[in-house]
N, CA, C and O of each residue as an XYZ file, in Angstrom:
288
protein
N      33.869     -0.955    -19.963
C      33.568     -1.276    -18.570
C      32.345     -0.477    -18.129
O      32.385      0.751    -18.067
N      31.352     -1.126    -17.850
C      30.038     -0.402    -16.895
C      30.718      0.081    -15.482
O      31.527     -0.427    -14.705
N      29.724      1.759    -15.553
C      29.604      2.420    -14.375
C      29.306      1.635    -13.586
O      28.599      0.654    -13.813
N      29.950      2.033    -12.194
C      29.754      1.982    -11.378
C      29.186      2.651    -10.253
O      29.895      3.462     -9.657
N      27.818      2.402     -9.801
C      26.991      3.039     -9.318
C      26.907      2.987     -7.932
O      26.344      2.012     -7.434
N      27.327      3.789     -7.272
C      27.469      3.663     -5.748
C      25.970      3.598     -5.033
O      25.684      2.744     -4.193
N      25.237      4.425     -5.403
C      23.929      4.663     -4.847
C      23.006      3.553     -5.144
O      22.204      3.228     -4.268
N      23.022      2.900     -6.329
C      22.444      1.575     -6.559
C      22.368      0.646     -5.476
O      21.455      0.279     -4.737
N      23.936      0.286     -5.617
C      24.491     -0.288     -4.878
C      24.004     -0.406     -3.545
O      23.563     -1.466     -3.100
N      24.061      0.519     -2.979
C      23.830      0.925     -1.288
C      22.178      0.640     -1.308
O      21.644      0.348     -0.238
N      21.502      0.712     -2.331
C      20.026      0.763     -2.461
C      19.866     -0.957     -2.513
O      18.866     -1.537     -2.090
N      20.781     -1.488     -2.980
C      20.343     -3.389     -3.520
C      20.722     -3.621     -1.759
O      19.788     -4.316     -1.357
N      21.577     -3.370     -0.687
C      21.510     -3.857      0.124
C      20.819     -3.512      1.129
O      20.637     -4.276      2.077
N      20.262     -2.135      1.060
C      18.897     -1.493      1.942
C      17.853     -2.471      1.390
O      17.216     -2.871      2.365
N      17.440     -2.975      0.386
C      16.452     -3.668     -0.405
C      16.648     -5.246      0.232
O      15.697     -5.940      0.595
N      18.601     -5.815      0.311
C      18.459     -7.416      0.937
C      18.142     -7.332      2.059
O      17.347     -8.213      2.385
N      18.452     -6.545      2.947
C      18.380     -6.109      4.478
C      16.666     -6.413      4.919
O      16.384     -7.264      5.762
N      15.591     -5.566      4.197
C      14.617     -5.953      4.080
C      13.584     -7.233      3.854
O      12.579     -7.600      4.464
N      14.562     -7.936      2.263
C      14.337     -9.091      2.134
C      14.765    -10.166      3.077
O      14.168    -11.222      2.866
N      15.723    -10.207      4.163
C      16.404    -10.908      5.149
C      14.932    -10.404      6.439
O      14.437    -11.161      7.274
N      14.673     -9.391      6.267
C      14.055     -9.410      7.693
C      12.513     -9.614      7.450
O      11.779     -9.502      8.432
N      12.033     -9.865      6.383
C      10.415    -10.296      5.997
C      10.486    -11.469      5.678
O       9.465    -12.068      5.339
N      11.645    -12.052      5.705
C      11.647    -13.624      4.682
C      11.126    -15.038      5.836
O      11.495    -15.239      6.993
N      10.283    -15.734      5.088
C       9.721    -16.501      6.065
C      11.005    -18.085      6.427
O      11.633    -18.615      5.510
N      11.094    -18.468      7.672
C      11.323    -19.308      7.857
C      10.962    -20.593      7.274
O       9.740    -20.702      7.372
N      11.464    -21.602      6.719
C      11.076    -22.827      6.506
C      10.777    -23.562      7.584
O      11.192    -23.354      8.724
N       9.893    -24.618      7.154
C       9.715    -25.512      8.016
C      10.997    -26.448      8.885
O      11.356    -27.553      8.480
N      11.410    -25.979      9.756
C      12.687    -26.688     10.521
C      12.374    -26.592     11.515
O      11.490    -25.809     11.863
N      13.266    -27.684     12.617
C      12.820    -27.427     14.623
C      14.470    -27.094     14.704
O      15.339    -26.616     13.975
N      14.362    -27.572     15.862
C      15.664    -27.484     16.916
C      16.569    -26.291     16.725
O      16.439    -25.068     16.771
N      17.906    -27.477     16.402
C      19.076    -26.387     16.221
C      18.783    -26.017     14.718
O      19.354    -24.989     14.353
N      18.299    -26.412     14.129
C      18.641    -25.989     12.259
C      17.668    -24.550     12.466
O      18.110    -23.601     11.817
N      16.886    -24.364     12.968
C      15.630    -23.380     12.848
C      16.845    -22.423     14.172
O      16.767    -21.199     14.067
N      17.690    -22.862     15.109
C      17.979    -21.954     15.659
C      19.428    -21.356     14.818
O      19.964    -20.305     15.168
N      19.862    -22.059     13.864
C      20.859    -21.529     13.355
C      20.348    -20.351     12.141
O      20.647    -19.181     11.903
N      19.538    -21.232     11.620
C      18.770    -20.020     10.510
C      18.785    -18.765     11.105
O      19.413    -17.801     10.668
N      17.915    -18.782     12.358
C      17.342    -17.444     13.031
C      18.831    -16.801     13.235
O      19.122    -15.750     12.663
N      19.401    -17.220     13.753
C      20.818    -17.142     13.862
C      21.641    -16.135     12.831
O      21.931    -14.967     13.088
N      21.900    -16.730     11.808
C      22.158    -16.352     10.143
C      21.595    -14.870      9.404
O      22.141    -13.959      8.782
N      20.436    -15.127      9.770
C      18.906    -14.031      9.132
C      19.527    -13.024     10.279
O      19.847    -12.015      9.651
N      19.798    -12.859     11.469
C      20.229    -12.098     12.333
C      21.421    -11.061     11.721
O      21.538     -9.836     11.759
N      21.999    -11.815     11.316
C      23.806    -11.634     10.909
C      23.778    -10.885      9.274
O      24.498    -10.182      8.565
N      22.740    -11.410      9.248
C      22.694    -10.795      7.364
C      21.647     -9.839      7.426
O      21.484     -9.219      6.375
N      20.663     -9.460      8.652
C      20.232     -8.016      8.353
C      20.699     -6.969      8.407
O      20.538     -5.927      7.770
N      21.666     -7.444      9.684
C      22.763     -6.262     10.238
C      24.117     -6.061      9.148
O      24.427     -4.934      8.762
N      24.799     -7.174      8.752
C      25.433     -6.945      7.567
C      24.422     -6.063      7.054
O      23.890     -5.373      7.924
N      24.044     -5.910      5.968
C      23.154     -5.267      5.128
C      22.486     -4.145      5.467
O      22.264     -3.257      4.644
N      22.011     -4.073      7.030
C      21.395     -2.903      6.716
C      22.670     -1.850      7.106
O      22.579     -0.656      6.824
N      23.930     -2.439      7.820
C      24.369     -1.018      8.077
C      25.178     -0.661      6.694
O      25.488      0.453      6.272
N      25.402     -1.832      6.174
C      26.134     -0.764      4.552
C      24.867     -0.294      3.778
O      24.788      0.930      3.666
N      24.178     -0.792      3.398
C      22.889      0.159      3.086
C      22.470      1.156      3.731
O      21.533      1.726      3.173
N      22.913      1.740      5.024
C      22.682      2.725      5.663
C      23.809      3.615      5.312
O      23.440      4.772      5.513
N      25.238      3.568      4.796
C      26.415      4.085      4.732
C      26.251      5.285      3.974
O      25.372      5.355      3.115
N      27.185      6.434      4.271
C      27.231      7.593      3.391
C      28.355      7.415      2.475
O      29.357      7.121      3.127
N      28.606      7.483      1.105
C      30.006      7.640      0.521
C      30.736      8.426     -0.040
O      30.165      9.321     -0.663
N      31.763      8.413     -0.044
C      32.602      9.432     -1.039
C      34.092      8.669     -1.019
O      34.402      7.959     -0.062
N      34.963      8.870     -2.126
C      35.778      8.625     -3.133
C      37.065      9.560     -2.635
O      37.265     10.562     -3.321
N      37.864      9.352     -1.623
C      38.995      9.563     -1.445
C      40.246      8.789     -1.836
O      40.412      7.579     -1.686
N      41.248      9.810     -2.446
C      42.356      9.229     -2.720
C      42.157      8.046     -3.430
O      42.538      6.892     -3.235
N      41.390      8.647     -4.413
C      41.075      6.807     -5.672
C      40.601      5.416     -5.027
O      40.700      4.272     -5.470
N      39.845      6.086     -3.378
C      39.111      4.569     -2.755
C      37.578      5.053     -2.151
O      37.284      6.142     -1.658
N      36.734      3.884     -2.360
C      35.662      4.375     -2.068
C      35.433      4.205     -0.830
O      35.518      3.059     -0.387
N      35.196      4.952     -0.230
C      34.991      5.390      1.520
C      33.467      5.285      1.869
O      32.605      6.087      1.509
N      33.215      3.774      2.892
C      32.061      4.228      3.202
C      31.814      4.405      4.575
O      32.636      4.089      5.435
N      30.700      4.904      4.818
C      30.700      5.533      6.391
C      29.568      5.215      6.290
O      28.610      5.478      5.563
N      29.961      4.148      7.742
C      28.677      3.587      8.369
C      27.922      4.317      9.675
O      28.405      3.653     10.591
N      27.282      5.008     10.125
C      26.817      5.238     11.098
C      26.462      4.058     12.362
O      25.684      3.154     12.057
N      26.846      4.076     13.294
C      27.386      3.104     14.648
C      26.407      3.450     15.617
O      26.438      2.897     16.716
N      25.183      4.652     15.232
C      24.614      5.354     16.651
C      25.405      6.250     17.468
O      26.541      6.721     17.410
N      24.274      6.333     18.359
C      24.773      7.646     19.414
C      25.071      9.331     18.617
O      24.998      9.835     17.496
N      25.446      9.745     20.068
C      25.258     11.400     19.409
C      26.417     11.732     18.228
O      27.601     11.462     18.426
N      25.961     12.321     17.034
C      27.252     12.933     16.409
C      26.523     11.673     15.198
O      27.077     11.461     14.119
């Protein structure tokens, strides 16, 4: 069984997060171009906040901690 690399990991979705927020729109109008924008919205924020996460390995589970903002 291949390692499992936590830091990789957290690095491939800091990396989609990016690719989601430079990626060009296709040619679409209306609602299809407002759902995309829509979508691309939903999948930077997915992505960037677990790519932002700190981890560690409690009790045989991997714990990640997302930072939410604000003080602390």
């Amino acid at each position: 069984m291949a390692q499992f690399d936590v830091d990789a990991m957290l690095k491939r979705y800091q990396e989609r997060a990016g690719a989601v927020k430079d990626r060009p729109l296709p040619p679409v109008a209306g609602e299809d171009r407002k759902r995309l924008i829509e979508q691309a919205e939903i999948d930077y924020t997915d992505f960037a906040l677990i790519g932002s996460a700190a981890w560690a390995v409690e009790e045989g589970k991997l714990v990640l901690r997302i930072p939410l903002g604000g003080p602390g």
